[in-house]
Phi, psi and omega in degrees: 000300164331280178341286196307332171299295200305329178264008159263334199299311208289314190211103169292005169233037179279350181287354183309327181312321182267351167212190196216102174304162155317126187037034172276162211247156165287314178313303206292317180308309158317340186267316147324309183255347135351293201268343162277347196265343174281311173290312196284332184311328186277338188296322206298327139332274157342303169276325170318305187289356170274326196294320152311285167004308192296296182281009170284322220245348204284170174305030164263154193271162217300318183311303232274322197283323177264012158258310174271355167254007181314323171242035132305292189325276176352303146314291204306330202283327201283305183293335197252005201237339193264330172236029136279308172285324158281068190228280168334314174278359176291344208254315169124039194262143133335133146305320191260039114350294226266322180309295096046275214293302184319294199287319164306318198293306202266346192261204188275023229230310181219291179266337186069010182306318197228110192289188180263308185312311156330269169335297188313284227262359166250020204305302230296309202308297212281356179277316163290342172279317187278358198272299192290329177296305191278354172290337203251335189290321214291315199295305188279005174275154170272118173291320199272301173303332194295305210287283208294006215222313184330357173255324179293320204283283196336295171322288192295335162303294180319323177295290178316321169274335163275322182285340182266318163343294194247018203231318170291306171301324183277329170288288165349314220238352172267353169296331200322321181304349175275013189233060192315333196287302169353325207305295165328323174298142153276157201295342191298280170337323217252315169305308196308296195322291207318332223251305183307315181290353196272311192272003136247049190252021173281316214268152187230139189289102180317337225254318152302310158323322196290316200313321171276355163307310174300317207297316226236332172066044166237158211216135170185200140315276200305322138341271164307338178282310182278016174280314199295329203263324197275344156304277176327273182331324191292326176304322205276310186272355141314285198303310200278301189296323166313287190282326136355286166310292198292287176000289203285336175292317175258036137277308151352285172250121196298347203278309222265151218254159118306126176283122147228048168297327166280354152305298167305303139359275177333293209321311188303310149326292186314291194270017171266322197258012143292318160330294173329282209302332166307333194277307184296328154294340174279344155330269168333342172262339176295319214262343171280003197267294181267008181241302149064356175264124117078042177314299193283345182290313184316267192324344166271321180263019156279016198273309209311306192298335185260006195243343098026247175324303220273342164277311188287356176255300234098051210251140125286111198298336208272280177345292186253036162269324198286338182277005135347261122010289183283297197310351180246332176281321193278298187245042171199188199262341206295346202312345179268307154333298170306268178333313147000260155354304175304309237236322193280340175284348200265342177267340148321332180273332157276326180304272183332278150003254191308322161323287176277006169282297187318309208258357151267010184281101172333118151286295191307358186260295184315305179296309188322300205259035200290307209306299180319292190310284207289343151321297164294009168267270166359274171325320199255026129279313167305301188289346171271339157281349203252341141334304181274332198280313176309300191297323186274344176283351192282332174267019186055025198268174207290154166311333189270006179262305176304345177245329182244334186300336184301315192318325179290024196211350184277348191260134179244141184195250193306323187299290177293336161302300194300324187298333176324295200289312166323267178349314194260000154283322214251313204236074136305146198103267151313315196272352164268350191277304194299306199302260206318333187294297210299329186267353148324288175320281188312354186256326147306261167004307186285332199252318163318260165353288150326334194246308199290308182329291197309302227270312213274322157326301166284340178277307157309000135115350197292302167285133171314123173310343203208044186293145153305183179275182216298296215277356207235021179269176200252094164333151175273353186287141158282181190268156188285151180297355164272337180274131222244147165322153187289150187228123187232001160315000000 
């Protein structure tokens, strides 16, 4: 009785939930409970952070703390990140928006809930995270839409990278007075900055993508294209940053030659973790064919084992998780299983993940360079629409690639962040200069991106009138008929 009480005080028109008055309109009932289901996210919110708060202040001493609460943090992230992003979707927002926005807020930066000693001890979530990502883009691609789809991804890769290519560099370099380290340089040096920082604004983060496909339940042409381009692209612009690099070094330094030993390297790690991945799929079709228990346990600690091997060889770990993926999806019956499997593991793991990407995205980097950035943010939104809008009419594709797809392509994060740092190793002097502007980019880009995605999705027709939460969506593939449901009892 108490209870009912206290939930007619919070919302005095909850009993709409449990019945349906005479000629009450469906909208306003819909509405109503929108906005109590909105109120409660928020009180939940709200207490989970005094509660930390609390216990932060409590008298303990600093050793104790940054040593004994890392799975404190942990709860708190799990927890404040899972009813931000629904805060966020109440809003029409991507969740992990809402996850994203929770890591900013909480992080070292503004409330300090979650420290840099934090971040550190929590790296391994992100290695298990990009792993259930790349397990799921590799899954989800289609051999067959691939094949039928292989003149649009050419085309729009192809658009995208010469017009951002050159649309970026040339804003950069009309930018320069806002770039102090630049005054002083010569133009080759001035080129160089502009042409590095351009090919990695090519480049784009899978790990949003996926999350709003799941989120979002959605399936279509456009869907597929842009997973298929994002896959892809992620291969190309390793490559593209490689030969990049060496460049902008021996313009930089008169001594040093273009290498191209590093190209041969490169080459060799693609196809050693294209190798991997065929082994590991084919691992993974062994243990669904004959074993088949307790599924999701295999698979998170099979993330750990290739994530191992891809440090002791020198594997790309994105690479060969995602032919991971395609090998289980392409060459066998398990693939639905898998992706199943994959996906029911995945939303504790996207809380944390995107959470924390929100509380290492630099504010004080972010304010310094706000002009520079949001110039390259522009420019490289602009060049991506006008990149994909080109590529798919010359491949003829449908309005809805030409008009909405650019949108799946705006968002940055890990690919790019790691070329930052490789830069600010590799190009002393400059290169600390690039690594901020580019993590400027990623904090806008990251706040874009994911809302814009969603949003092009839903104009396209593509996303579930009513998705579900992150983990419970459903491939559109059915499972083969021979093949007995996943059982993970």
């Amino acid at each position: 009785m108490g209870v009912a009480k206290i939930r007619r005080n919070i919302c005095p028109d909850s009993s709409v939930f449990q019945k349906t008055q005479a000629g009450e309109r469906p909208e306003a009932k819909k509405s109503i409970r929108k906005r109590y289901l909105t109120m409660n996210s928020v009180i939940i919110l709200l207490i989970v952070s005094v509660s930390m708060w609390g216990v932060q202040r409590l008298h303990i001493p600093a050793e104790s703390i940054l040593t004994n609460d890392a799975p404190m943090v942990l709860g708190f992230l799990i927890l404040a990140a899972f009813f931000g992003g629904k805060l966020t979707s109440r809003l029409n927002l991507p969740r992990i928006t809402g996850y994203i926005l929770v890591g900013l807020v909480c992080g070292p930066w503004i409330l300090k809930f979650v420290t840099q000693p934090h971040l550190e001890k929590l790296t391994l979530i992100d290695e298990l995270a990009l792993a259930l990502i790349a397990f799921t883009a590799g899954a989800e691609l289609n051999l067959s839409h691939l094949k039928k789809q292989i003149r649009s991804i050419s085309l729009i890769i192809l658009m995208q990278a010469i017009i951002t290519f050159s649309l970026v560099s040339i804003a950069i370099y009309f930018s320069r007075p806002l770039i102090a380290v630049l005054a002083d340089q010569p133009i080759k040096v001035v080129w160089g900055f502009c042409c590095i920082i351009a090919v990695i604004c090519i480049a784009k983060s899978p790990a949003e993508t996926i999350a709003v496909i799941v989120e979002t339940r959605a399936k279509g042409k456009m869907t597929d294209t842009v997973l298929g381009i994002t896959v892809v692209k992620d291969v190309i612009v390793i490559i593209l940053f490689t030969i990049a690099l060496s460049t902008i070094k021996s313009m930089i330094n008169p001594g040093e030659t273009l290498s191209f030993s590093s190209l041969t390297h490169l080459s060799i790690e693609i196809i050693s973790s294209i190798i991997a991945g065929l082994g590991f799929g084919g691992l993974i079709i062994l243990y669904f064919k004959y074993v088949r228990q307790e599924a999701l346990i295999f698979i998170l600690g099979f993330v750990f084992f290739i994530t191992e091997i891809s440090h002791q060889l020198h594997l790309e770990f994105l690479l060969t998780c995602i032919t991971t993926g395609f090998v289980v999806q392409t060459f066998s019956k398990y693939g639905h299983d898998f992706l199943e499997t994959v996906e029911k593991g995945s939303l504790p793991v996207y809380l944390v993940f995107f959470s924390i990407a929100g509380a290492t995205l630099n504010l004080p980097v972010l304010y310094d360079l706000w002009h520079i950035a949001v110039i390259i943010v522009a420019t490289r939104i602009l060049s991506v629409y006008l990149g994909t809008y080109s590529g798919a009419r010359l491949a003829g594709d449908d309005h809805n690639i030409r008009h909405f797809a650019w949108a799946g392509f705006i968002g940055q994060a890990g690919v790019s962040l790691g070329f930052a740092i490789i830069i600010q190793d590799q190009l002393p002097g400059i290169g600390e200069t690039i690594k901020n502007i580019v993590i400027a980019t990623i904090v806008l880009n990251l706040m874009l991106g994911p809302a814009l995605f969603k949003w092009a999705l839903q104009k396209s027709g593509e996303a579930a009138p009513n998705p579900s939460v992150i983990n419970h969506r459903r491939d559109s593939r059915a499972p083969s008929t021979d093949s007995q449901p996943h059982n993970s009892e």
